[in-house]
N, C-alpha and C positions, 0 to 999 in steps of 0.2 A: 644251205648249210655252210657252204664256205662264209658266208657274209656274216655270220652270227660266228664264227671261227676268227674271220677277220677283226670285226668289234671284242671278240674276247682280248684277242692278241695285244688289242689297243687299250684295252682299260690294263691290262694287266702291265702294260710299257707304261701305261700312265700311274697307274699304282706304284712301277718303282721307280719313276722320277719323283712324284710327292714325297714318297717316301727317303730316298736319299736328300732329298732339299729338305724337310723335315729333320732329319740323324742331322744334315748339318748345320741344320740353325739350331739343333737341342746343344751340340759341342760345342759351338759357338758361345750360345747364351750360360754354358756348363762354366767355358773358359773363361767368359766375363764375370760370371761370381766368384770365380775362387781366385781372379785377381783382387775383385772386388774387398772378400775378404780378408786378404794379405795385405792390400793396401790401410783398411781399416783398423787391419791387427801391426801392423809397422807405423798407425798415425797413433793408437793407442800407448804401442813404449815409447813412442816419442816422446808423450804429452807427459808419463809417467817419468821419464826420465829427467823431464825438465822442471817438473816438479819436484821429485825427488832430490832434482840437485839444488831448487830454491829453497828448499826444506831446511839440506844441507847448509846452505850458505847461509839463512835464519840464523839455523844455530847456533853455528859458528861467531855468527858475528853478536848475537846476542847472549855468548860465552865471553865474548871479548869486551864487550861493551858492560856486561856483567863484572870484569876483570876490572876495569878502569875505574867504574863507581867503588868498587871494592877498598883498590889503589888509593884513590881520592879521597873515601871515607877513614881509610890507615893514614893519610897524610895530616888531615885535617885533624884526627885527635892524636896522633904525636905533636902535633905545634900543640894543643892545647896545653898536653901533660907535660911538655919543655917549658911551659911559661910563655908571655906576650912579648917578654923581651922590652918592654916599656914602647914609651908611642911611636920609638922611630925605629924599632925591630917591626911595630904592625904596620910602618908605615913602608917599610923596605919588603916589605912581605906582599903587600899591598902594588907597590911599582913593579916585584917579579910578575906577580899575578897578569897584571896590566901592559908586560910585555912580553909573558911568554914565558919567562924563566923560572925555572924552579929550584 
């Protein structure tokens, strides 16, 4: 009787060590997913944000560059509507272009 008391005593010590080493590898592996998904969800607004700010900067500069051809098409049909100025207004028109000055 004692020996079958003894063996009980021992599964039962063995029971709650598995079972404590179990709880801690479940919290464990609990811990590592929900950094898991924090990290996941912190590389998500990253990727979002850095999108969202090239999106931005797109715009921006394809408002800007929208602006210039705008600029440049206003520039070009005011010479037109001012006259050529004869061959050495197109040709002075012609040297600003070719260095820069407007």
């Amino acid at each position: 009787m004692t020996r079958i008391q003894d063996d009980a005593q021992k599964l039962a010590s063995k029971y709650s060590e598995e079972k404590e080493g179990l709880e801690k590898r479940m919290q464990e592996l609990s811990q590592s997913a929900r950094e898991e998904v924090e990290r996941a969800g912190a590389e998500y607004r990253r990727q979002m944000s850095a999108l969202q700010t090239q999106l931005d900067m797109t715009s921006s500069t394809s408002a800007a560059e929208r602006a210039e051809l705008i600029r440049r098409i206003d520039e070009l049909q005011n010479r037109r509507s001012h006259g050529g100025g004869g061959f050495f207004g197109m040709l002075g028109r012609a040297l600003d272009g070719l260095f820069g000055i407007h």
